[in-house]
C-alpha atoms as a printed R data frame, in Angstrom:
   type eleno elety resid chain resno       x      y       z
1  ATOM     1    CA   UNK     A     1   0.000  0.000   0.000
2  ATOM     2    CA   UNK     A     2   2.681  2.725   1.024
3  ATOM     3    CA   UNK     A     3   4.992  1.730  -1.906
4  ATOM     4    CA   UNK     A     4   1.539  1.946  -4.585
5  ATOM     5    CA   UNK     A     5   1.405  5.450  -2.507
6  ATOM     6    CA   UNK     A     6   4.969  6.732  -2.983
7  ATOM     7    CA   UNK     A     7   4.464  5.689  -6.919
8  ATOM     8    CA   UNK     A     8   1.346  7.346  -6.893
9  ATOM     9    CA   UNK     A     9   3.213 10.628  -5.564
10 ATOM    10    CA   UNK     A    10   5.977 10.312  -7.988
11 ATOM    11    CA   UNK     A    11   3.933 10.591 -10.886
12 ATOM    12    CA   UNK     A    12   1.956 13.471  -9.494
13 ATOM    13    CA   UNK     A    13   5.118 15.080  -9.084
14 ATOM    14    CA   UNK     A    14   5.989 14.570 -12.585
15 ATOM    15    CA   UNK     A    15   2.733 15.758 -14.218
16 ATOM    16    CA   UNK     A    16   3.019 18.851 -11.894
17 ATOM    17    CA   UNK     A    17   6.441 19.454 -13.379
18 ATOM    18    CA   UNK     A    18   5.004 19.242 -16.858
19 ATOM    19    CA   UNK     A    19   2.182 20.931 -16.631
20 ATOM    20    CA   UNK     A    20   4.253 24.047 -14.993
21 ATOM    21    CA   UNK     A    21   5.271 25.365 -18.643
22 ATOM    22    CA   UNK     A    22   1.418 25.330 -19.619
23 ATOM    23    CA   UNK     A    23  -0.016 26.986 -16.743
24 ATOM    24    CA   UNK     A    24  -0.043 30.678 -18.386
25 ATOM    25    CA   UNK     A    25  -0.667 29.188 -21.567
26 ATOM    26    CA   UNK     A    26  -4.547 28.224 -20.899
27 ATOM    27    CA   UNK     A    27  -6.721 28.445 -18.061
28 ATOM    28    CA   UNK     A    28  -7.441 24.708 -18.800
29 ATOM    29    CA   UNK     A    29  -4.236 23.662 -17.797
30 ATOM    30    CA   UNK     A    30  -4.094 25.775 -14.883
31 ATOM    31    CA   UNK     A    31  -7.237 24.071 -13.569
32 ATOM    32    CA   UNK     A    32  -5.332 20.677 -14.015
33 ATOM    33    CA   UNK     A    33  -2.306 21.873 -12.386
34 ATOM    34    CA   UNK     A    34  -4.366 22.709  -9.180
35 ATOM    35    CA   UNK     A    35  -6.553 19.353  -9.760
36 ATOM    36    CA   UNK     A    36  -3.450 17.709  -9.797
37 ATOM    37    CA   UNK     A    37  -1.999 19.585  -6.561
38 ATOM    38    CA   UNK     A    38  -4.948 18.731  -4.641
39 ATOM    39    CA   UNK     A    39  -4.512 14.569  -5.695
40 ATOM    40    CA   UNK     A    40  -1.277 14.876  -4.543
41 ATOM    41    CA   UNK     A    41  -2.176 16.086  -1.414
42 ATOM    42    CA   UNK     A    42  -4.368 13.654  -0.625
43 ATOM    43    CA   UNK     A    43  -2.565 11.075  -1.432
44 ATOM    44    CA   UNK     A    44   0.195 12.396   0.889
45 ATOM    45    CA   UNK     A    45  -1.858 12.408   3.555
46 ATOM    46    CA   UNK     A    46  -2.737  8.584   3.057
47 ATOM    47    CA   UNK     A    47   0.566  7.849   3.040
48 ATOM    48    CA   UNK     A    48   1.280  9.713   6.257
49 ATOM    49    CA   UNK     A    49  -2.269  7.712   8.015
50 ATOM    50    CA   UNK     A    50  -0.880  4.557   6.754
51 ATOM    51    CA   UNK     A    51   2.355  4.940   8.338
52 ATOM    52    CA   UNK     A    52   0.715  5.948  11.645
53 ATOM    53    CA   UNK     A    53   0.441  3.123  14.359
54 ATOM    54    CA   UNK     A    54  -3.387  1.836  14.405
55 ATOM    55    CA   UNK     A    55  -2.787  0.425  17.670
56 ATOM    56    CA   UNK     A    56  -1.697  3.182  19.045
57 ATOM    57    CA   UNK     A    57  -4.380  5.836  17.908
58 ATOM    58    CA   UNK     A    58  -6.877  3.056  18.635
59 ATOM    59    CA   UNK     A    59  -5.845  3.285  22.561
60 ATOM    60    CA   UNK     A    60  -5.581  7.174  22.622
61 ATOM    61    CA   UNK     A    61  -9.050  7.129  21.613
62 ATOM    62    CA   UNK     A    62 -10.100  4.822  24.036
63 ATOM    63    CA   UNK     A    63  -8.585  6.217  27.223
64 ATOM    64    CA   UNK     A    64 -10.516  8.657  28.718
65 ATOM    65    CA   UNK     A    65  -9.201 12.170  28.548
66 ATOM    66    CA   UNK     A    66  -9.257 14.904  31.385
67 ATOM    67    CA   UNK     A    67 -11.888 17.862  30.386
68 ATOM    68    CA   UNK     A    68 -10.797 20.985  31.648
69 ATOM    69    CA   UNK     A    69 -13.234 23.341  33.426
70 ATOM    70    CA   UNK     A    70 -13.598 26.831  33.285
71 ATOM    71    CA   UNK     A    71 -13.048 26.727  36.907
72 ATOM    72    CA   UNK     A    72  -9.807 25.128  36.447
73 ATOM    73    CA   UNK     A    73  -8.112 28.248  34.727
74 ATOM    74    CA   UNK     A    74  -8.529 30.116  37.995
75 ATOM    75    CA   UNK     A    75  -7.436 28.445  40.412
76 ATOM    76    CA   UNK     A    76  -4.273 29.681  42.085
């Protein structure tokens, strides 16, 4: 999955670089450029939820957390 990721990434990168020298040529081609931007972003952030420990953020989320009250910010 993270290496199908990475490729993915790779070949966003090079259609960005293409499309760079076209981008004040046509409005079309800007609007792929920033289509293209955006899928590379998301697929960046896959990658960085796929290399994040499930276990991990599956305890976090079960642990109760500590709500702070107003109260609590003046105390002395």
């Amino acid at each position: 999955m993270e290496k199908e990721l990475t490729r993915l990434i790779k070949e966003k990168e090079i259609q960005l670089a293409k499309l760079k020298e076209h981008i004040d040529k046509s409005t079309i081609c800007s609007d792929l450029y920033n289509k293209v931007v955006l899928e590379k972003a998301i697929l960046k952030k896959e990658l960085e939820e796929s290399k994040k420990n499930k276990v991990v953020v599956s305890i976090k989320n079960f642990l109760p957390r500590k709500k702070t009250l107003i109260c609590d910010y003046f105390k002395k």
